[in-house]
N, C-alpha and C positions, 0 to 999 in steps of 0.2 A: 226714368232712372232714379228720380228721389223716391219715389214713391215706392219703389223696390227696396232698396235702401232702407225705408224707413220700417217697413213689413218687416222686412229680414231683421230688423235687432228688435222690433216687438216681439218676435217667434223667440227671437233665442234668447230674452227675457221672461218670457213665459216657460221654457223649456226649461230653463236654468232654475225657476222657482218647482216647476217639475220635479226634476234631480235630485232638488234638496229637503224632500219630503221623500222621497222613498225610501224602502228601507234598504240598507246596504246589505249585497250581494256579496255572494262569495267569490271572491280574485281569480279561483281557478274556470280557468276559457274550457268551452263546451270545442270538442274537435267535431270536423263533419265526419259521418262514415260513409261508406260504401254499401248501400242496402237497398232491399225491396220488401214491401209487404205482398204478398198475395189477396186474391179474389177482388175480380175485378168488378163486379156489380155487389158485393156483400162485405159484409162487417171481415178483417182482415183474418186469419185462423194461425198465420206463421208468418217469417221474417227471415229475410236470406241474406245476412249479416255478414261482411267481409274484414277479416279480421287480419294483421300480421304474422306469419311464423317463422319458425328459424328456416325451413328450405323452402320458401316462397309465399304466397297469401293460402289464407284458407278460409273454405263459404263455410258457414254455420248455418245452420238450422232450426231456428229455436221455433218453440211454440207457443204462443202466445198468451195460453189460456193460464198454464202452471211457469212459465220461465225456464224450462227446458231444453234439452237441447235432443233434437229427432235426430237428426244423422249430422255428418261433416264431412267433406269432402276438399283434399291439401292436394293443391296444383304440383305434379309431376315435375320432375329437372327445374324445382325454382321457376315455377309459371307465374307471374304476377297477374291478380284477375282486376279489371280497369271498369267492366259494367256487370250489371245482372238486369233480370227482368223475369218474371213468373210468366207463362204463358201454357198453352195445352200441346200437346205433342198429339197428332192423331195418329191412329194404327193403321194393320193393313186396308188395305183397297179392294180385298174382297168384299161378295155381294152378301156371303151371309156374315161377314162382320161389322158391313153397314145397316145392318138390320138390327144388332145386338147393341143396346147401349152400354155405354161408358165402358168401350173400346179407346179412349184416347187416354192419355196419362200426363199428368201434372210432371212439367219442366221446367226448372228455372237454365235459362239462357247464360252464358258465363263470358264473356269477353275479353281476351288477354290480349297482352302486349304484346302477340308475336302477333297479331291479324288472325288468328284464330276461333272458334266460336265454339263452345262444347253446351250441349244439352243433357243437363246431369238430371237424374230423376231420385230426389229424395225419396222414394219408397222404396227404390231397389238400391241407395245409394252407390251408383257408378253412373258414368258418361254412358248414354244408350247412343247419342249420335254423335259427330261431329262437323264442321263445315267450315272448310278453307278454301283458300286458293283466289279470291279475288280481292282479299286488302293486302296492300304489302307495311299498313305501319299498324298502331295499336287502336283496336276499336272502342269510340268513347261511348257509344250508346247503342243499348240493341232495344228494337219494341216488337212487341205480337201485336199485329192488325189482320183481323179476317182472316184468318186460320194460314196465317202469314208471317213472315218475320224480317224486319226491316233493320240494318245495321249500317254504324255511321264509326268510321275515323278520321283519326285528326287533319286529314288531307281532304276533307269535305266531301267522299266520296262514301253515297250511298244504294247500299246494293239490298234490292228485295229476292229472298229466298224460299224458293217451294222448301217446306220442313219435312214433305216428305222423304223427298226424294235427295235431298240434303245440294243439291245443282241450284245455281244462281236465276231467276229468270228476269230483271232487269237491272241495270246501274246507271247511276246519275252524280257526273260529277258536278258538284256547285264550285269546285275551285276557294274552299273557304277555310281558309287557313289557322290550324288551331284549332277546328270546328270538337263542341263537345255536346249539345241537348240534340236531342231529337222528337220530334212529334210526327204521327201520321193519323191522317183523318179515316171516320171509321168507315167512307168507303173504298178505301186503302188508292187514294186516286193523289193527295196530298201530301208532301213532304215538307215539317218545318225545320229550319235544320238554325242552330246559334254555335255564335264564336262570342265576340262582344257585341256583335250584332246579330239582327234574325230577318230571315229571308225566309217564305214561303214559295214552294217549285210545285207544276204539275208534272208527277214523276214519267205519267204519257205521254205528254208533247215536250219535255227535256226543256223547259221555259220555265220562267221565275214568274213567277205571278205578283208580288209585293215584298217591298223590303222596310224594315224599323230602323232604329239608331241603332238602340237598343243601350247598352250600359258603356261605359268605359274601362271597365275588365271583364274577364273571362264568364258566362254566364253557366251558372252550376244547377241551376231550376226551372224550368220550362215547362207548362202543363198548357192544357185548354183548359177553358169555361166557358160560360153561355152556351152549351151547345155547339159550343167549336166556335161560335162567335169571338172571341173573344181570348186573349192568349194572357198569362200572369208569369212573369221571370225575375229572376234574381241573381245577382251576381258578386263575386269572391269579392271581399273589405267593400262593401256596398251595403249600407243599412235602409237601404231602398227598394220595396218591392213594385213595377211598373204592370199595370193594365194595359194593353194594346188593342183596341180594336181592331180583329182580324175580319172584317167585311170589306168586301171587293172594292169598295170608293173609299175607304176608309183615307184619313191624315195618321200622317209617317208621323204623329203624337203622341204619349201615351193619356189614353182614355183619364187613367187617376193614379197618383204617387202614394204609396203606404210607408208612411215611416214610422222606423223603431229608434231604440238608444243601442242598438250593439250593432254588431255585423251580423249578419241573417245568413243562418247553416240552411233550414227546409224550408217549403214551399208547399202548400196542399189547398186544393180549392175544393168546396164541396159540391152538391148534383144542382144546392140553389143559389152560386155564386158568392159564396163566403169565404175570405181567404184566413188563412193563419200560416204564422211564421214563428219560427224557433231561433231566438237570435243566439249569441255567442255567450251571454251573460246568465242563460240556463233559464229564461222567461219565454212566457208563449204569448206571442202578440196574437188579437182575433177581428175580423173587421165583417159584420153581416153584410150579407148579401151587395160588395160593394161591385163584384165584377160585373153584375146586370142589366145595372143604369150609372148611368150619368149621376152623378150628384150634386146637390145645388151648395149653395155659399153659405154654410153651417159654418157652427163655431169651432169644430174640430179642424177646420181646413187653414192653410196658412199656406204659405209660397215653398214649402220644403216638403209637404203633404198633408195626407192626413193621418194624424193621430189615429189609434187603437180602437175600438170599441169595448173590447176588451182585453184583459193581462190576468194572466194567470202565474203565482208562484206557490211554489210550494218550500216549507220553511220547514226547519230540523226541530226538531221538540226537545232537542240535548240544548239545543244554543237557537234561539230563537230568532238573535240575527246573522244567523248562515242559511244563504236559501239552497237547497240542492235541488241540481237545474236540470231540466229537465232538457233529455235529450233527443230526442223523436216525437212526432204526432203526428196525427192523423185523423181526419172525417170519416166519420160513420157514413156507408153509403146505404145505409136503408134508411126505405122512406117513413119520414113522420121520426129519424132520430137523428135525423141532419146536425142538430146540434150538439154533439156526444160528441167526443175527441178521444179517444186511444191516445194515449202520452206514454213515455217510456222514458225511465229513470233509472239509475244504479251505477251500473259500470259496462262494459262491452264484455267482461265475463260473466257476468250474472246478472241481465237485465231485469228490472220489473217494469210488467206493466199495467195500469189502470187507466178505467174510462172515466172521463168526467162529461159532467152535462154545463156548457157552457151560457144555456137559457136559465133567462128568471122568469116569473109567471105570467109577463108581457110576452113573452118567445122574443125578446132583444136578450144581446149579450150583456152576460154583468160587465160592471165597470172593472172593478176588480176582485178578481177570487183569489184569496190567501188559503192556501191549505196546510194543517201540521202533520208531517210524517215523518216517521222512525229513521235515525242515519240508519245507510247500510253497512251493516259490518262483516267484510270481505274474510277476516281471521276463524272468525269462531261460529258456529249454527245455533240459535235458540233452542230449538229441538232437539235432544240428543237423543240417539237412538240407545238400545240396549249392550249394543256391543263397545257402545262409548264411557254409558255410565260400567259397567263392569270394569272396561279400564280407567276408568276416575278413581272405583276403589278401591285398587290395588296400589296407587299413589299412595292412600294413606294421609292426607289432607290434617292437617294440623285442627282440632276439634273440641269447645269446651263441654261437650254434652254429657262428660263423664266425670267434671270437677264438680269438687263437694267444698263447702263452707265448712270452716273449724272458728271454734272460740278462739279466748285468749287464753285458757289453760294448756288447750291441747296444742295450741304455736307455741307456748314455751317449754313444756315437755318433748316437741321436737326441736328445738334449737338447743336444748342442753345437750340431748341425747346427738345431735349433727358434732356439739364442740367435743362432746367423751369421744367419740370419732375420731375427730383430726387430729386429739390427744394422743390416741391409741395408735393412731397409725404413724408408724417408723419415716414413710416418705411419701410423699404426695404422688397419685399420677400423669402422665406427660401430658403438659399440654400442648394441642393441635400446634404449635407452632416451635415443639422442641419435636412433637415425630418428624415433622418436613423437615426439621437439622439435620435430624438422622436417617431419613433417608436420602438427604443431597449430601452426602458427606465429601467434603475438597472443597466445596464452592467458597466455603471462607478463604481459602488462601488465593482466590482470586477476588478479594475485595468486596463480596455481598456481603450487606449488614441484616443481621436478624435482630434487631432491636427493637423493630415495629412490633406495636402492639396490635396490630391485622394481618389475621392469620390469612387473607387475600395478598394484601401487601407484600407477605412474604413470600407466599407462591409464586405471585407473580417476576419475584425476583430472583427465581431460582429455575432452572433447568427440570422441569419436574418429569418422571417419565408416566409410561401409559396408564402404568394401572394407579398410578396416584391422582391420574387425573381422570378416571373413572371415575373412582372415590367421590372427587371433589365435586365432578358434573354433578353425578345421582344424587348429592348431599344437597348443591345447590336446587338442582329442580325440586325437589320434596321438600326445601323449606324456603322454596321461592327467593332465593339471594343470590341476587341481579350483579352483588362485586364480585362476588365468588366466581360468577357465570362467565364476566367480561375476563375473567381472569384464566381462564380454559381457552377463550376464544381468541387469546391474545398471545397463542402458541400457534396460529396458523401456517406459520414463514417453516414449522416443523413437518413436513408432509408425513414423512414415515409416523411421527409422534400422530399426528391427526387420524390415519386410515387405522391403525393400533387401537386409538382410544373410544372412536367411533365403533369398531369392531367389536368390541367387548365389552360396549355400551347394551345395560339391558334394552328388552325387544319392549315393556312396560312404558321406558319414559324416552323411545326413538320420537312420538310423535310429538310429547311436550316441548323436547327442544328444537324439533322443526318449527314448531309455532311460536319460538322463543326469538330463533334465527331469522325467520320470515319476517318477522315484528321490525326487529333492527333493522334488514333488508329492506322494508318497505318505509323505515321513519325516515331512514338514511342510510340513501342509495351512493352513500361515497364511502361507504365501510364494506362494497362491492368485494376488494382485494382480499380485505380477512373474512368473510363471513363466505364465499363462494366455495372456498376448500370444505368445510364445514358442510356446506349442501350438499354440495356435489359427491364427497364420500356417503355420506347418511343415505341418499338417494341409490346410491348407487350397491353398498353392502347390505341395506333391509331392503332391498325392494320385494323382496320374497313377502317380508309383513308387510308393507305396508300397501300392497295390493289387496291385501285380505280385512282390509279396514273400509267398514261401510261408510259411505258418505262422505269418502277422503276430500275430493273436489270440491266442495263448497268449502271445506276448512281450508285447502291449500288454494281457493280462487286469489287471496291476495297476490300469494306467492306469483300466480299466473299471470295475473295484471302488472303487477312489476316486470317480470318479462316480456310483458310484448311490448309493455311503454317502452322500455329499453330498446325492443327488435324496429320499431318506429322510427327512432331515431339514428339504427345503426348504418342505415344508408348513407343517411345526410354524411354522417360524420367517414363513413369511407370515401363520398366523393370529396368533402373537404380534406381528406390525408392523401387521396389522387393529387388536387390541384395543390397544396404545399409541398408536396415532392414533385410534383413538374417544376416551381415555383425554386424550389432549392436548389434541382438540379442544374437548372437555369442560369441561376447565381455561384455555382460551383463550375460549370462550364465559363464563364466569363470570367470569375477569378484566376483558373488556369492559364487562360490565354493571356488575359494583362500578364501573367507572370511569365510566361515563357516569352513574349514578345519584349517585356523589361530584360529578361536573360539574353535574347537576340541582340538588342540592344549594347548593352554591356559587354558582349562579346565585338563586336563592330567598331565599338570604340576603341577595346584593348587592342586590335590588332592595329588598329591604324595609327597611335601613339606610342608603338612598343619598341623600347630604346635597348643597346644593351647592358645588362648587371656590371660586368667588370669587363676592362679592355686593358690591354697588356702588352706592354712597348717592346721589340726585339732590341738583343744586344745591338751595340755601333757594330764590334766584330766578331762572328759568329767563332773565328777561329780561335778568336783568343780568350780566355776566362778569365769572367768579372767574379771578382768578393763582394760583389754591390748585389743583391734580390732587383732584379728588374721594378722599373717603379710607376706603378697605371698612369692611367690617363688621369682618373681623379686625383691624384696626388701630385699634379704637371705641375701647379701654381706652385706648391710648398717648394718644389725641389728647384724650381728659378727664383722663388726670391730667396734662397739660402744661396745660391750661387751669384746672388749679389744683382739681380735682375738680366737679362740677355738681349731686350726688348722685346719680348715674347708678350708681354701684358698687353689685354685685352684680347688676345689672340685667343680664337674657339680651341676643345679640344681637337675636332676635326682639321681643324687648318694645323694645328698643332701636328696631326698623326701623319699630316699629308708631307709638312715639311721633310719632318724625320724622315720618311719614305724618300723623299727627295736624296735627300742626303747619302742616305747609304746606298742610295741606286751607284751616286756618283763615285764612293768609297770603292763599290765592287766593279765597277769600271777602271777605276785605277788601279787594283788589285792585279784584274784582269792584264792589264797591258802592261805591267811589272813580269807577272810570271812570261809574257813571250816576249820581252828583250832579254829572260834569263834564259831561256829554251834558246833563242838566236846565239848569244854568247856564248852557249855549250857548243852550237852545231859549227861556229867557226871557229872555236877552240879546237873543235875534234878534226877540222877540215886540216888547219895548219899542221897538225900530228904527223897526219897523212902524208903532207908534203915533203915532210921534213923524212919521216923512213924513205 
């Protein structure tokens, strides 16, 4: 344990003295992509590049030679594509078509997130096949072995495909959860399949032949070397590439650790066991012949791995400490050019790419190769064609090739003859910033001041309409003023004003302020709100010209790269406006309830302490009429202690109201037995009458 201990801060004192000699990189992170090269025994020819769009992914095609693009092909109802793979499609099964060659046709394999699998044929660009029905979630890797095709998703189940006949003829579940790399040996008998770990299966007898650790996340590169000997993988935020001995007695160890300084996007081993890697920082790590042998206790090696052989960057010749990083590569696989690398740099809209020879005259790898090459510039084309410069000179470009040199005689024979001028003339004419008074006429009485001396300043303080800001555009593009421009652009909130002044904008300088607008779009993509009405009109009312304009797409590639980076992220950010509105509604559901359960509440109470307002005493005698306003209950006290106390003090109103109820019960009881001794009195009055007639 000390001794570990003590290795491990010698390394990362050596590293750190590393670090601090290099030369500084450029901050922006290399993204991994979604690709394949083609030809599997030869130098590569094309690239099946998987890109963002706005109604799903879309495969590209480029070609490798010029950085073009051969076909494309955009996944139907928003299909998202998860693998690719080049592979040969064979043709009929007749006998005289097996007699004829090059009957079979180049297909790149496509893998979507419904468990589907489409076999697209870049020459005829469409799906010629299809093949579903035995994954039910999304497939992470599809491979061609022995005129075969083997396909893996994330449920660990992998199913081999006759391609003719597009019917499944084996499946093999491994049960491996999350599963993403796939390997198959070339006599299609082997299946290596990774999650964070790797397991090797005999796909015949449904048996696991050997298992690795493998990494502690997700593993995104999986190849063989040696001969199939030997397996090389890498995995997501892991700046570690592991060798594994894949021979039958082989230790569940890896073979050798390759370490880099970033996080490691690719993985490529060549035919003689040389690996390279493309870390995150836009560097190409390179290590000869390391997956072959075993290697002994050099000085490269330490407890974390081994160091590079070699590193490759390549540096901006504008700014020479910005590296522009390199985003792909790959081994030559013909023999005797083993050490050539196909590298690819730029952008995902406009790749390039070159070969480098990674040999010195030893055939060992340099230590390190610094290369200087041109930034690329996504705006504008070096080359312009004819139909570009024609429209250059219809601008009309501000030019000294036609000023002449004067003495001092003839400067002061025209500045007399300028003053007999302004002598002569009665009034001066308007200048640019008394027409815009006169054409906004009202706006002083809502408080705009035209006192600035910038005739931008004051436009931009006015309501200006279309055709002044015609004017203003075309003035500003033709003499390149960048306030005047922001001053146009800063009428966006106007729609009708925008499609107006765009509409009647000449067809000469539509494309200048495309590439004016793209500019701002791409320096600063949070001026999205004002500068999109702008696009989106221009785009939309020249599309007639500007379809007719050679070589649009290289000039408008920025434009394109801004929107996919945009489209990249527009997932993330709708699933995070999903879980904030579950998240709110959440919190509005629970504040409802506290509140109505409070209102329950409060109603529970009020009824069970609910007294009455006013209570109101009846007369002693209902027959007789009082001058007195009957007098409540809450006025009981004042009116006994005015009548000089009764002993009624302390006494409740209730016992109070009870009394008084006593009282007059007793009053209407005697009442009562008053009127029948007077009724008796009458009736023996009346009896006596009687007698007496």
């Amino acid at each position: 344990m000390v001794r570990k201990t003590v290795n491990r801060r010698t390394s990362q004192s050596v590293n750190a003295n590393k670090k601090a000699t290099k030369t500084p990189i450029n901050t922006n992170k290399v993204e991994r992509w979604t690709c394949a090269f083609d030809g599997g025994s030869s130098d590569a020819s094309s690239l099946a590049l998987v890109r963002s769009g706005i109604n799903g992914n879309k495969l590209r095609i480029i070609d490798v030679l010029t950085g073009t693009q051969r076909s494309e092909y955009a996944g139907e109802g928003g299909a998202k594509i998860k693998s690719v793979a080049w592979g040969q499609l064979p043709g009929s099964h007749t006998e005289k078509q097996r007699k004829k060659p090059g009957t079979s046709q180049v297909v790149v394999a496509i893998g979507l997130q419904s468990g589907a699998i489409l076999m697209y044929s870049p020459a005829r660009n469409s799906v010629v096949k299809t093949l579903e029905g035995s994954h039910s979630s999304q497939v992470a890797a599809v491979v061609f072995a022995s005129d075969m095709l083997f396909s893996l998703d994330i449920n660990g189940n992998v199913v081999q495909w006759d391609i003719s006949t597009g019917k499944p003829l084996k499946q093999l579940k491994t049960e491996m959860a999350m599963a993403h790399g796939l390997l198959v040996s070339s006599d299609a008998q082997r299946v290596v399949v990774s999650s964070h770990r790797i397991e090797m299966w005999d796909i015949s007898r449904q048996s696991r032949l050997q298992a690795w650790p493998g990494h502690t996340s997700t593993i995104h590169s999986l190849l063989w070397a040696a001969d199939e000997a030997a397996l090389v993988s890498a995995a997501e935020s892991d700046r570690h590439v592991h060798v594994w001995d894949a021979s039958p007695d082989a230790a569940a160890r890896p073979r050798a650790v390759l370490s880099t300084d970033s996080e490691i996007l690719y993985v490529d081993v060549s035919p003689s066991g040389s690996v390279l890697a493309v870390a995150e920082d836009g560097i190409l790590y390179a290590w000869h012949q390391v997956a072959v042998a075993q290697r002994g206790n050099g000085s490269s090696h330490n407890d974390i791995g081994y160091t590079a052989d070699g590193i490759v960057k390549i540096l901006s010749t504008a700014n020479p400490a910005q590296t522009l990083p390199i985003l792909l590569a790959r081994f030559s696989l013909v023999t005797g050019n083993e050490s050539n690398v196909l590298v690819v740099r730029g952008s995902a809209t406009k790749p390039l790419f070159e070969t480098l020879s990674l040999a010195d005259q030893d055939g060992q790898f340099e230590k390190e190769l610094t290369l200087s090459r041109e930034p690329q510039s996504n705006l504008l084309i070096t080359d312009k064609t004819e139909a570009e410069k024609q429209l250059a000179a219809q601008l009309n470009p501000y030019s000294e090739s036609n000023a002449t040199v004067t003495d001092t005689v003839t400067e002061g024979v025209r500045k007399s003859q300028q003053a007999a001028d302004e002598a002569m003339s009665a009034h001066k004419m308007p200048s640019l910033a008394d027409r815009i008074k006169q054409l906004s006429v009202g706006n002083d009485a809502q408080g705009v001041s035209l006192d600035s001396s910038s005739p931008s300043a004051i436009a931009a303080s006015l309501k200006l309409t279309a055709g002044t800001l015609v004017r203003v555009l075309v003035q500003s593009l033709h003499t390149s003023d960048q306030e005047m421009l922001e001053t146009v652009l800063s009428n966006s909130a106007r729609s009708n004003i925008v499609r107006d002044t765009v509409l009647n904008l000449p067809t000469a300088y539509v494309l200048p302020f495309l590439q004016q607008v793209f500019e701002r779009f791409q320096t600063t993509p949070s001026r999205a709100t004002q500068l999109l009405p702008w696009i989106r009109n221009t785009l939309a009312l020249h599309s007639s010209y500007l379809v007719s304009i050679p070589s649009l797409i290289p000039q408008l590639s920025g434009f394109y790269q801004g929107i996919e980076a945009r489209l990249e992220t527009h997932q993330n950010l709708l699933k995070l406006s999903g879980r904030l509105e579950l998240a709110n509604l959440q919190i509005r559901a629970r504040s409802h309830y506290e509140k109505e359960q409070a209102k329950q509440i409060r109603e529970a109470q009020s009824q069970t302490t609910m007294q009455p307002i006013n209570v109101y005493r009846e007369e002693e005698d209902e027959f007789t009429l009082s001058t007195e306003p009957p007098t409540p209950v809450w006025r009981a006290d004042e009116s006994t202690d005015d009548e000089g106390g009764s002993g009624n003090e302390g006494v409740s109103e209730d016992e109070q109201w009870k009394e008084g109820s006593g009282d007059e019960d007793e009053e209407m009881a005697s009442a009562d037995s008053a009127s029948d001794s007077e009724s008796d009195s009458e009736s023996d009055s009346g009896s006596d009458l009687d007698g007496l007639e």
